[in-house]
TIGUGU-491592 format. One line per 5 residues: their letters; for each residue x, y, z of C-alpha. Coordinates in Angstrom, 1 decimal. Layout:
N
a> X,Y,Z; ...
//
This chain:
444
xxxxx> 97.6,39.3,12.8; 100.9,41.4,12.9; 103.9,39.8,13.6; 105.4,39.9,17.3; 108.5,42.1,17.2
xxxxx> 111.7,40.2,18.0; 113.9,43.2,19.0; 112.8,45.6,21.7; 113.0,49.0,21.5; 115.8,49.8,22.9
xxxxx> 117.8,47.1,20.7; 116.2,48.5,18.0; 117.8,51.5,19.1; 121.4,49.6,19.7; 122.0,47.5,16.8
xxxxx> 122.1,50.3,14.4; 123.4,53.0,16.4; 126.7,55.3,15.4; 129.8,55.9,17.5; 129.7,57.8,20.4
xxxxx> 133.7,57.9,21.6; 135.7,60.2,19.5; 138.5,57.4,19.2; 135.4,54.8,17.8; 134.3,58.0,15.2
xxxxx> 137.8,58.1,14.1; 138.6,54.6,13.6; 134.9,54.2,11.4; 135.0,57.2,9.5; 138.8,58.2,8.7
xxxxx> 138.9,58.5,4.8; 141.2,56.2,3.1; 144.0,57.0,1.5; 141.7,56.8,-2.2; 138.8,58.5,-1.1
xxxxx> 139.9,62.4,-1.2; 140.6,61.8,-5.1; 137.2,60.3,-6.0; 135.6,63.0,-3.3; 137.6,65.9,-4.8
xxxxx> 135.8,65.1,-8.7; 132.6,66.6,-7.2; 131.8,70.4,-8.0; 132.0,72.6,-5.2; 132.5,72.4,-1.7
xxxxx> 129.1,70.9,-0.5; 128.8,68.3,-2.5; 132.2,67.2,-1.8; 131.1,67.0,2.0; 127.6,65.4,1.0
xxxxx> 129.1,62.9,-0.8; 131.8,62.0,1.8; 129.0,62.1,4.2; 126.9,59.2,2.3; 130.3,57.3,1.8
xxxxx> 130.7,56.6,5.4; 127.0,56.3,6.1; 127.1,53.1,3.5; 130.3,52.2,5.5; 129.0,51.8,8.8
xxxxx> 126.2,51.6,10.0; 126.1,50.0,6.1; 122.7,51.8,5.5; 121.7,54.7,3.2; 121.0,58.2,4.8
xxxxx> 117.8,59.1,4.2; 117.1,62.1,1.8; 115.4,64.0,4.5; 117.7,63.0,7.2; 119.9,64.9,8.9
xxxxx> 123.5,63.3,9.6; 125.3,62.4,12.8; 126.6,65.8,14.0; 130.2,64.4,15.2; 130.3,62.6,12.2
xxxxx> 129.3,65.7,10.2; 132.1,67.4,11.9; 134.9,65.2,11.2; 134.6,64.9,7.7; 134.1,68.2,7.2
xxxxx> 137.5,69.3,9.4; 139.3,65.6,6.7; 138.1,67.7,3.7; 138.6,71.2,5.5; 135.3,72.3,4.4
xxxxx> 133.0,73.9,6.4; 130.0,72.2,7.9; 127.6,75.0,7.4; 127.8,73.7,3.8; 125.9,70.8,4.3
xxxxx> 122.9,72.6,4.3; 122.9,73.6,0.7; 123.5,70.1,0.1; 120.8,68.6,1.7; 118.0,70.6,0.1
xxxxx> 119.7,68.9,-3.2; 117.2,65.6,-3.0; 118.1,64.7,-7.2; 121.8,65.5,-6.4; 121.5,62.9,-3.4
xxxxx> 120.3,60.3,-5.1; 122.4,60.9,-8.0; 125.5,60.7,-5.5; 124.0,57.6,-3.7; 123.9,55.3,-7.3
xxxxx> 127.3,56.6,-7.9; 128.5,55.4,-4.2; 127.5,52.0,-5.0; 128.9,51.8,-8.3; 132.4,53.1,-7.3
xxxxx> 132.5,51.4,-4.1; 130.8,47.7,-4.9; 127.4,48.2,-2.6; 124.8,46.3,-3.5; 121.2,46.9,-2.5
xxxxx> 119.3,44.2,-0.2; 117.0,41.9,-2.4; 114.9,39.0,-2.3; 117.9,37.1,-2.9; 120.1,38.6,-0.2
xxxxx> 116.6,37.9,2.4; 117.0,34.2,1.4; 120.6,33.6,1.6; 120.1,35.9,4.9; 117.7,33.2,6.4
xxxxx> 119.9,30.0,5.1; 123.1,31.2,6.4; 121.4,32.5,9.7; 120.2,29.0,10.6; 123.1,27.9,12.2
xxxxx> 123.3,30.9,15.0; 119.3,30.1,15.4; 120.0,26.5,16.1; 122.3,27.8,19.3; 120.1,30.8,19.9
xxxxx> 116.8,32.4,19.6; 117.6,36.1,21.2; 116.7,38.2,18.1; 119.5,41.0,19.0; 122.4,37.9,18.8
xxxxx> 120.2,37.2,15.1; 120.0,40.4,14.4; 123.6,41.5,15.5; 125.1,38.6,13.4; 123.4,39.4,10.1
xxxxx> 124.3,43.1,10.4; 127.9,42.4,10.2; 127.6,39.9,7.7; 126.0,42.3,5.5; 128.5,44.7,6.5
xxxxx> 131.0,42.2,5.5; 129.8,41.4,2.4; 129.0,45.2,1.4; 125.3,44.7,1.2; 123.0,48.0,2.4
xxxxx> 121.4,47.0,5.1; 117.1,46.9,4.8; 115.0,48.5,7.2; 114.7,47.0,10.6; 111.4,45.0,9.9
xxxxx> 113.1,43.5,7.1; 115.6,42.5,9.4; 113.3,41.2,12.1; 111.9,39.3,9.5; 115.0,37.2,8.2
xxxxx> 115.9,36.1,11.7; 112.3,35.2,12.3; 112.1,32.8,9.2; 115.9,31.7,10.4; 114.2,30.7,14.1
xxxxx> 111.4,29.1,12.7; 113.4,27.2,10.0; 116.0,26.4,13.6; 113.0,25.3,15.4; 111.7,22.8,12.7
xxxxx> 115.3,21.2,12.4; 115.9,21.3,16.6; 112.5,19.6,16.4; 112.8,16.7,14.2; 117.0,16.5,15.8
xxxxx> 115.2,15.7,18.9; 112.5,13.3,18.0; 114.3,11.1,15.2; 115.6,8.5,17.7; 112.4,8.0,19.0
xxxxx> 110.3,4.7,18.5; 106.2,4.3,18.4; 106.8,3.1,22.2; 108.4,6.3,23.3; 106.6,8.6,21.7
xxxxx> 103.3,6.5,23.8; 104.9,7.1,26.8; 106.0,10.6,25.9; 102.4,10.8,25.2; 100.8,9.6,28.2
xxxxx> 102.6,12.0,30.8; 99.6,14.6,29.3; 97.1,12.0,30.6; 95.7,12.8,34.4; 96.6,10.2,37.3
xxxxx> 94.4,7.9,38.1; 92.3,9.3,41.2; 93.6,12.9,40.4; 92.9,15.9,38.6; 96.7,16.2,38.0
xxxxx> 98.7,14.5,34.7; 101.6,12.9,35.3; 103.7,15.6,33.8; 102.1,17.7,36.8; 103.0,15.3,39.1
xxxxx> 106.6,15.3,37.8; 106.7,18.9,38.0; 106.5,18.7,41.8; 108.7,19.6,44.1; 109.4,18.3,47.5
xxxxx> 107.7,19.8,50.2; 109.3,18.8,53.4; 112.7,17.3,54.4; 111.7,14.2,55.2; 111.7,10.5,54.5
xxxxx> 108.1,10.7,53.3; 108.4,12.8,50.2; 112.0,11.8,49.6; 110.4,8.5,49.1; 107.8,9.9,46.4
xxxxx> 110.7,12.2,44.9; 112.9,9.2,44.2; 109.6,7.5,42.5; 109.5,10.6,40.5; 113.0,10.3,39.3
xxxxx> 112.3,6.3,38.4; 109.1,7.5,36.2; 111.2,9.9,34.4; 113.9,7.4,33.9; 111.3,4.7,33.0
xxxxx> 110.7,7.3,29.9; 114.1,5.3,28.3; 114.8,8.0,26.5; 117.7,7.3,23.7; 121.3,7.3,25.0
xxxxx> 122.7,10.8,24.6; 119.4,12.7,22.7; 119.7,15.8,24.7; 123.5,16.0,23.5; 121.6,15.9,19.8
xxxxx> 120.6,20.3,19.7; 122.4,22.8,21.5; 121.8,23.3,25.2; 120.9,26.8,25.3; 117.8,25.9,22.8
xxxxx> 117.3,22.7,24.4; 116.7,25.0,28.0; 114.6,27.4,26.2; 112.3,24.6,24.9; 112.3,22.9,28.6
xxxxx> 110.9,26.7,29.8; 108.3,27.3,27.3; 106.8,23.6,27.8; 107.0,24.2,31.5; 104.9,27.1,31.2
xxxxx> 102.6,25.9,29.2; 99.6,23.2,30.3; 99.2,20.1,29.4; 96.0,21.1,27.2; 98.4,23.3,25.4
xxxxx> 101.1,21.0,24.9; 98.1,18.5,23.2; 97.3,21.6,20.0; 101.2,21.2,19.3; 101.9,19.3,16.4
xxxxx> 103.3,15.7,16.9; 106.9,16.3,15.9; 106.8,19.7,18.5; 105.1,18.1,21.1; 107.2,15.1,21.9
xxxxx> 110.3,17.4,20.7; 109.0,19.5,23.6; 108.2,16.7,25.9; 111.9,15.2,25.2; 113.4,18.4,26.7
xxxxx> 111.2,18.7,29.8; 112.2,14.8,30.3; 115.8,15.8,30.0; 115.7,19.1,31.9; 113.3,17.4,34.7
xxxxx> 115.4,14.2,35.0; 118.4,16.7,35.8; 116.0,18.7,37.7; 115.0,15.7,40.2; 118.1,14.0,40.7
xxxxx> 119.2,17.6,42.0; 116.2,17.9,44.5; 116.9,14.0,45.3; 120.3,15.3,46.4; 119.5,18.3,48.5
xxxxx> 116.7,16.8,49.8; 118.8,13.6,51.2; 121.5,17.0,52.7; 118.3,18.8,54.1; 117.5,15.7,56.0
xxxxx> 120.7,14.7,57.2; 121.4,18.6,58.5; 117.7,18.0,60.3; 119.4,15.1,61.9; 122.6,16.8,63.0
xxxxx> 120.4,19.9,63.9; 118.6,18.0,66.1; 121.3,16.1,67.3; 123.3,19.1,68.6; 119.9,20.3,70.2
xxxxx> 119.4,17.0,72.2; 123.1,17.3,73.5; 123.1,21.0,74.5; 119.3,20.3,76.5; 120.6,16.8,78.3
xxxxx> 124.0,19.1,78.8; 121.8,21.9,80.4; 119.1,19.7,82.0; 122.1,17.5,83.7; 124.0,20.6,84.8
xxxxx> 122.6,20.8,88.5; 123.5,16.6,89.0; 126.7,17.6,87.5; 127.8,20.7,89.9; 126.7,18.6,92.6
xxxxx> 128.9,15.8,91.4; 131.9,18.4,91.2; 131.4,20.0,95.0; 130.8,16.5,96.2; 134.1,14.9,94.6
xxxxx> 136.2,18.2,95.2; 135.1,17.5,99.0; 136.2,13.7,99.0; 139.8,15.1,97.4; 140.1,17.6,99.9
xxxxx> 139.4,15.2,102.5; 142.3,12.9,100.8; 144.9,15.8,100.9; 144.9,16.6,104.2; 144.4,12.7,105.4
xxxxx> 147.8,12.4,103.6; 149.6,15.3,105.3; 149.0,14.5,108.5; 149.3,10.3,108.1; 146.0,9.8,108.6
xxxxx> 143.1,6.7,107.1; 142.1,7.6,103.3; 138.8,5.6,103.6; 138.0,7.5,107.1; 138.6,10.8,105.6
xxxxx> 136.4,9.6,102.9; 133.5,8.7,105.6; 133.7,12.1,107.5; 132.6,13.7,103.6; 129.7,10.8,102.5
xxxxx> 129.0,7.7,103.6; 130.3,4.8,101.6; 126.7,4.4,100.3; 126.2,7.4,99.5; 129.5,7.6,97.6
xxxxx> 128.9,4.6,96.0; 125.4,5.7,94.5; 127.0,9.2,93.6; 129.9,7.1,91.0; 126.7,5.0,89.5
xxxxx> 125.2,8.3,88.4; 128.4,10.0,87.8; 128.8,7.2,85.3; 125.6,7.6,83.9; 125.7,11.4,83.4
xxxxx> 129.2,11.5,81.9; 129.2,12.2,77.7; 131.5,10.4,75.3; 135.5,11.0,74.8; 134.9,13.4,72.5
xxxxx> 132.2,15.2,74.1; 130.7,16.5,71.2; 126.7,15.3,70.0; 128.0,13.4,66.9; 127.2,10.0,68.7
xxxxx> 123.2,11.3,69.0; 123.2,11.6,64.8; 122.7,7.7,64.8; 119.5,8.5,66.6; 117.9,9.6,63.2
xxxxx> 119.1,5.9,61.4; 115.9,5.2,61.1; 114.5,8.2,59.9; 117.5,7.4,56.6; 116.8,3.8,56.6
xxxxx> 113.4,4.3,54.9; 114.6,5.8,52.0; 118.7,4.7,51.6; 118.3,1.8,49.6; 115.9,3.3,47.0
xxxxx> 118.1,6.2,46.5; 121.2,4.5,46.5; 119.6,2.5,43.9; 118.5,5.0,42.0; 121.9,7.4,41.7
xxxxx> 124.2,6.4,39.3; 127.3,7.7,40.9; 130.9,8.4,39.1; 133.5,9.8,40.2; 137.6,10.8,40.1
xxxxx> 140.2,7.7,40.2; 140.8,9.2,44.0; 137.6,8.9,45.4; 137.0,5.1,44.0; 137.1,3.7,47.7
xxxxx> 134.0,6.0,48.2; 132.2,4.5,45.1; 133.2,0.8,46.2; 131.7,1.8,49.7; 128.9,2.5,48.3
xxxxx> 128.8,-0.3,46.0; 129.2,-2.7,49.2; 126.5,-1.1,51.0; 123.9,-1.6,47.5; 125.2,-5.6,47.7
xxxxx> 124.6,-5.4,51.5; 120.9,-4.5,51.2; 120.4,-6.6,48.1; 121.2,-9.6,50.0; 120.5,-8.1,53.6
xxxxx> 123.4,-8.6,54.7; 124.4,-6.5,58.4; 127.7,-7.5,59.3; 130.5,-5.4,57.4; 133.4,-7.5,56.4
xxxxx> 136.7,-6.8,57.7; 137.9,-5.4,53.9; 135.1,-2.9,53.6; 136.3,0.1,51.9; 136.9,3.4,53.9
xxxxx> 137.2,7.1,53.2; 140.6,6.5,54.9; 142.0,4.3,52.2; 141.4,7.2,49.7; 143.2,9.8,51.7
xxxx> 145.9,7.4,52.5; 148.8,7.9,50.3; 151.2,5.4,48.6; 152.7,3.5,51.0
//
């Protein structure tokens, strides 16, 4: 079975490609001061140029210019206009295939290039380990071992003998991220590691499945069954600090590839892969949870503000008729007032010849009824949906483990009070709760 390419095309096409900016042509292939003295001890002007030609090819990109091969025409041109020679001679040169290969052993003698052997692939692979342990992109690979051949005047192979080095340098990463992740690990957690491939009682879904889940709704319901998803995740009891043990851009790429993959694919893995695999969807899914906990908890609270603010605008619009009658009836009564003071007369008969003192007297009760809170806003309907919180607060202030910056301790010890509180069910607050107020209070 052929190996699965590593590069695509078009970075096959990239990684060796030559300038393509004048300035970038100049800066790779301006001859050195040296150079026009070795160049000059060829016969005859195209072999100079051929010669020069092959020099920079083994410069950069660091590869040999195929006998057959035509060279970079800017290229071409600006070595030919250093050596003031014309370009046309390049085409007696290349028919020359012995001269080409005679000038190419010479290059490598003159200028210390070495050819790519077996010994260059596995020093390659050892010394491109440590960019696969942070990354498995075959272009970064491949990018990285092209300069450091470059750098250590080694002619670069073909490309599949590239792809090949960084393949063996993944695989030899992967082996060393897997056993990095799974040393820590006891017989007990690899069992339960183990058991989140096994299917639910009453289900035809595992456990890892179940995990997988996200919330459906906002409400207290699957909040409730979210937050017992987090606690199964957590009841894992992972080591302290494993997921800091690989890089996180490998441990990510793990977490994808085992979330893709079903639970009768992650049984054929290997033991060591499998619960390395399983290790980072634990991590990545714990993360993953606690997030969904969070924006969950928001999503229902914005429900309850939602609805809040809807409640208050229909009571505002279903009251408004009671209202404007309340308005004509009392902007009556303070006419009648006015006038009883300008000319002298009884208040309370003024009163009467508006509404009778029944009638006023029923119209306050429902004034008092219909009128909103100081603030007028719908804020005091939120409480409303306490009840709709209360099923699930305690578990998930349980379940968080909150920290936070020096000025937002009172927050913290708020919410510590409140954990206590429901601990011990405790529902009056004691006169030194903590407040937001103390943490934006400043010294003094």
């Amino acid at each position: 079975m052929p190996r699965r390419s590593i590069l695509s095309a078009a970075e096959r096409q990239s990684l060796l490609a030559l300038p393509d900016s004048r300035d970038e042509l100049i800066r790779r292939y301006t001859l050195s001061e040296s150079d026009p003295s070795i160049i000059r001890q060829r016969r005859g002007a195209a072999n100079k140029l051929g010669f020069a030609v092959q020099l920079c090819y083994l410069r950069f990109p660091g590869m040999v210019l195929g006998v057959a091969e035509l060279p970079f025409p800017p290229l071409l041109h600006l070595v030919a206009e250093q050596l003031k020679i014309p370009v046309e001679c390049w085409a007696e040169y290349g028919d020359r295939a012995q001269t080409r290969r005679e000038h190419l052993v010479e290059l490598q003698t003159l200028f210390d290039f070495d050819p790519f052997t077996t010994g260059h692939h596995r020093l390659a692979v050892q010394e491109l380990i440590e960019t696969a342990m942070q990354t498995d992109k075959g272009i970064v690979l491949a990018t990285r071992l092209v300069e450091m051949l470059r750098e250590r005047r080694i002619l670069l192979p073909a490309l599949n003998a590239v792809e090949r080095v960084c393949a063996e340098a993944v695989t030899r990463a992967n082996r060393r991220i897997y056993k990095q992740l799974t040393k820590g690990l006891t017989e007990a957690h690899r069992g339960r590691l183990d058991r989140l491939l096994v299917r639910r009682q009453d289900s035809n879904m595992t456990l890892l499945g179940w995990l997988r889940q996200s919330p459906l709704r906002p409400n207290s319901r699957h909040m409730l069954e979210h937050i017992e998803r987090l606690r199964t995740w957590r009841a894992l009891d992972l080591p302290a600090g494993i997921e800091r043990q690989i890089h996180q851009n490998r441990l990510l790429k793990i977490a994808r590839e085992g979330g893709q993959m079903t639970s009768a694919d992650l049984m054929k893995f290997e033991p060591q892969r499998r619960h390395a695999t399983l290790v980072a969807l634990a991590v990545e899914g714990t993360a993953t949870v606690t997030d969904e906990v969070i924006e969950l908890h928001d999503r229902i609270v914005g429900k309850l503000f939602n609805a809040a603010r809807h409640k208050h605008q229909e009571q505002f619009q279903s009251d408004g008729k009671a209202i404007n009658d309340k308005l004509r009836l009392y902007g009556q009564v303070g006419q009648a007032l006015l006038e009883a003071k300008q000319v002298g007369s009884d208040a309370l008969a003024a009163i009467e010849t508006v509404v009778s003192w029944e009638e006023f007297a029923a119209s306050i009760a429902e004034a008092q009824k219909l009128a909103q809170p100081e603030d007028f806003d719908f804020l005091y309907r939120v409480g409303e949906g306490y009840a709709t919180v209360r099923r699930y607060a305690p578990e998930l202030l349980n379940i968080l483990g909150l920290h936070a910056a020096p000025a937002a301790k009172p927050v913290l010890d708020a919410i510590e009070l409140l954990r206590e509180m429901n601990a011990g069910s405790i529902r009056e607050l004691p006169e030194d709760a903590p407040s937001t107020s103390s943490a934006n209070a400043g010294p003094g």
